[in-house]
C-alpha positions in Angstrom: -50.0 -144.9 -58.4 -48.6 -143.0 -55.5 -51.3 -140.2 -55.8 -53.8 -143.6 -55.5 -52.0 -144.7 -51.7 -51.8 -141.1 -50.9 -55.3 -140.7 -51.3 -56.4 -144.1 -49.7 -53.6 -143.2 -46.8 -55.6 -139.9 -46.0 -59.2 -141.5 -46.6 -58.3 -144.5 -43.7 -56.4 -142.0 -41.6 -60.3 -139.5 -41.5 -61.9 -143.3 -41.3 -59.6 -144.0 -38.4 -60.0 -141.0 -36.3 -64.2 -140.9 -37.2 -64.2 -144.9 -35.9 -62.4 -144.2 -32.7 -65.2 -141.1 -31.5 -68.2 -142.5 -33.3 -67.4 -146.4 -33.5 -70.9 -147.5 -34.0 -71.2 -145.4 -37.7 -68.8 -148.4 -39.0 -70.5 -150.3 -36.7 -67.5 -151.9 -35.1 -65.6 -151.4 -31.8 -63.5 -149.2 -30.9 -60.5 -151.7 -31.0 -61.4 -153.5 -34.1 -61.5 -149.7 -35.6 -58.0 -149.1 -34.0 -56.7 -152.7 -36.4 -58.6 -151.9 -38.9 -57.8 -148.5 -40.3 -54.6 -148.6 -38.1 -53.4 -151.2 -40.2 -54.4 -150.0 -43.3 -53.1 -146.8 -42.5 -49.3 -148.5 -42.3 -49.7 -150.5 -44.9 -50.7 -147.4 -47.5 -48.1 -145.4 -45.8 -45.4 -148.2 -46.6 -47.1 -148.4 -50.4 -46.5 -144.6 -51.0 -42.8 -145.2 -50.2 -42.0 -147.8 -52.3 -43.7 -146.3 -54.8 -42.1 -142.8 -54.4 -38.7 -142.5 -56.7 -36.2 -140.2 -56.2 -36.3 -137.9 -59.4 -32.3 -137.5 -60.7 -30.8 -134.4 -60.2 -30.3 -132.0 -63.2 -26.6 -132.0 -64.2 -25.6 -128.6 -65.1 -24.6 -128.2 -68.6 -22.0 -126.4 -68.8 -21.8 -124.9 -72.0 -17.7 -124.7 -73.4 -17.3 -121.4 -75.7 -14.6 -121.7 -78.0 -12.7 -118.6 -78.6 -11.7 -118.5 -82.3 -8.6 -116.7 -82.7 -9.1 -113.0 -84.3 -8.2 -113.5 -88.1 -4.7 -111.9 -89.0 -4.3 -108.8 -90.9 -1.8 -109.8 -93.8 -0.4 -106.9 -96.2 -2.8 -107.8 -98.5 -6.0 -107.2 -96.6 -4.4 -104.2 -95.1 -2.3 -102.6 -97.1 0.7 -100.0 -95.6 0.2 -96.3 -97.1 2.4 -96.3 -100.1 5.0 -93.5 -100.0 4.8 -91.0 -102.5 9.0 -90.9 -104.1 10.9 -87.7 -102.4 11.1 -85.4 -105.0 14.6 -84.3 -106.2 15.7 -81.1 -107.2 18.0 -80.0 -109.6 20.5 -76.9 -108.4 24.1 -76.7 -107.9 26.4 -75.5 -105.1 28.3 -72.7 -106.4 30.4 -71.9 -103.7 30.1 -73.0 -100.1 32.5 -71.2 -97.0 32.3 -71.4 -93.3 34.0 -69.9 -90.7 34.0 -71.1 -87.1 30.2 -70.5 -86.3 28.4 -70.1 -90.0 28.2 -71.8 -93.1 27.7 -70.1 -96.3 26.3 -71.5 -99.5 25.3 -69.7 -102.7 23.2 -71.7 -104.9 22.3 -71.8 -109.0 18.7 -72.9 -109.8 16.9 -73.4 -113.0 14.8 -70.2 -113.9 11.3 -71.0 -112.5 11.9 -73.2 -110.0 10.8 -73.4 -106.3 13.5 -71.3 -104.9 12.1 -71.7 -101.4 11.7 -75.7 -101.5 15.0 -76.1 -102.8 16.9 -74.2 -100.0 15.0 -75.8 -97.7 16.3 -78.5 -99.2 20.1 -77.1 -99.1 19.5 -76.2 -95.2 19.6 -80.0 -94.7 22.9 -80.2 -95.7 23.9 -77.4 -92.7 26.1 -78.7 -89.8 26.3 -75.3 -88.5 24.2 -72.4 -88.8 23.8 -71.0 -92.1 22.9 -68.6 -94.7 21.7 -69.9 -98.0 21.5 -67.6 -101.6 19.5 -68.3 -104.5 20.0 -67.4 -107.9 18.5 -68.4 -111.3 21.4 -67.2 -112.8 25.5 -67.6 -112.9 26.2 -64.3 -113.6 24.2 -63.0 -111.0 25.6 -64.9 -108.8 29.1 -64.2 -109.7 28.3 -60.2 -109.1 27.3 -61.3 -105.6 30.5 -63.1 -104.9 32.6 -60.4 -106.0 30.7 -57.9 -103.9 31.1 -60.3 -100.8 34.7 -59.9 -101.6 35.1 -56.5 -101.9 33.5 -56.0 -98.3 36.4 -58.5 -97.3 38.9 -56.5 -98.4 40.6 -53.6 -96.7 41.6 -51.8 -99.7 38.3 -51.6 -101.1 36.5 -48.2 -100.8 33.5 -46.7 -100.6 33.2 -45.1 -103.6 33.8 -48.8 -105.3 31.3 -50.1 -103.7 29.0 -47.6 -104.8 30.3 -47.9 -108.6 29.3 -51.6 -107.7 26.0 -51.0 -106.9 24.8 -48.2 -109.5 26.1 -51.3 -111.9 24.8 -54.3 -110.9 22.4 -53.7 -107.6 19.0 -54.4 -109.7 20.7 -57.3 -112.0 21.5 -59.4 -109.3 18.4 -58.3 -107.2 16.4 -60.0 -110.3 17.8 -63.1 -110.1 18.2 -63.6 -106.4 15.3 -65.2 -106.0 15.7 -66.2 -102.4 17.8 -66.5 -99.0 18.1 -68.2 -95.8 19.2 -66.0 -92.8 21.1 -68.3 -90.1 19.9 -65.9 -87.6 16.1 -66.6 -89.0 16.6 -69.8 -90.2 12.8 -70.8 -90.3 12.4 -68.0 -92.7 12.4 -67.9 -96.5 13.1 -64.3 -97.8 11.9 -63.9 -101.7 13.8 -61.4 -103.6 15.5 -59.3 -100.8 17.3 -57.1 -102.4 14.3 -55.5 -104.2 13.9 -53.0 -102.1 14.0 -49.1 -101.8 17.4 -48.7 -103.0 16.5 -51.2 -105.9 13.4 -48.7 -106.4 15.5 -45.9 -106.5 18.4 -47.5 -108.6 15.9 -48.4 -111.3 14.4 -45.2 -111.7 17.4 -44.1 -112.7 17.9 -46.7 -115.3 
């Protein structure tokens, strides 16, 4: 309907402005033109604003986002790592001294076992620095001991310790498997007492 006024509102307003330079096309004077399509004119123009509505604004939506909460992880849907059990070893401390800087331990294993892993093991135990022995067997290790006590004692001489050697040197270099050095103690040493003088000893056995 408004379009309708609109278009009535322009066609008096041409009719108006024709009428007033060329009256006698509507064949009227100039003043009856002037009320005529100046009237109409107002009245169209108050019909288009009655007619005209105010379109309602938009209202923003505003769309709310709902955070869901991130799920939580329980032990069963992620599991800790299990642990694999510390192995345990089976040796025994022989004999054990210290002075006021070193620790000394010597140590009986089982034949076959991992010499190295278990005086890693046995380092553990250190408070001080120290020097760890490994045998695989008693006797062995009781030759060793007597030896370290023979170099303790003054009356001990040489040619003793020589009669020691040319007897037991290459039995208890079989069956020390292993030792820790305190002044190398990130070092395992297999079998050091097979050396040349072992060589040399055995040939002669």
């Amino acid at each position: 309907m408004s379009n309708l006024f609109a278009f009535l509102f322009i066609a008096s307003f041409i009719c108006f402005i024709v009428g007033l330079i060329k009256p006698t096309l509507f064949k009227l004077t100039r003043k009856k033109v002037a009320l005529f399509f100046g009237g109409a004119i107002i009245v169209f123009l108050i019909l288009m604003g009655s007619t005209t509505k105010t379109e309602p604004k938009e209202e923003n939506n505003i769309a709310t986002i709902t955070s869901t909460p991130e799920a939580k992880t329980t032990p069963e849907s992620n599991p800790e790592p299990s642990k694999e059990p510390e192995e345990k070893y089976d040796y025994e401390i022989l004999d054990r001294n210290e002075n006021k800087t070193v620790e000394n331990y010597m140590v009986l294993i089982k034949p076959g076992d991992d010499g190295k892993a278990i005086a890693l093991e046995v380092q553990k135990e250190c408070k001080k620095s120290c020097n760890i022995d490994i045998f695989d067997d008693k006797e062995a290790l009781g030759l060793q001991k007597q030896y370290d006590d023979m170099m303790k004692t003054l009356n001990t001489t040489p040619e003793e310790l020589q009669a020691w050697k040319e007897k037991n040197y290459v039995f208890v270099a079989d069956h020390l498997v292993g030792l820790i050095n305190f002044e190398t103690p990130e070092e395992y040493n297999e079998y050091p007492f097979k050396d040349w003088h072992y060589e040399e000893l055995k040939g002669k056995n």
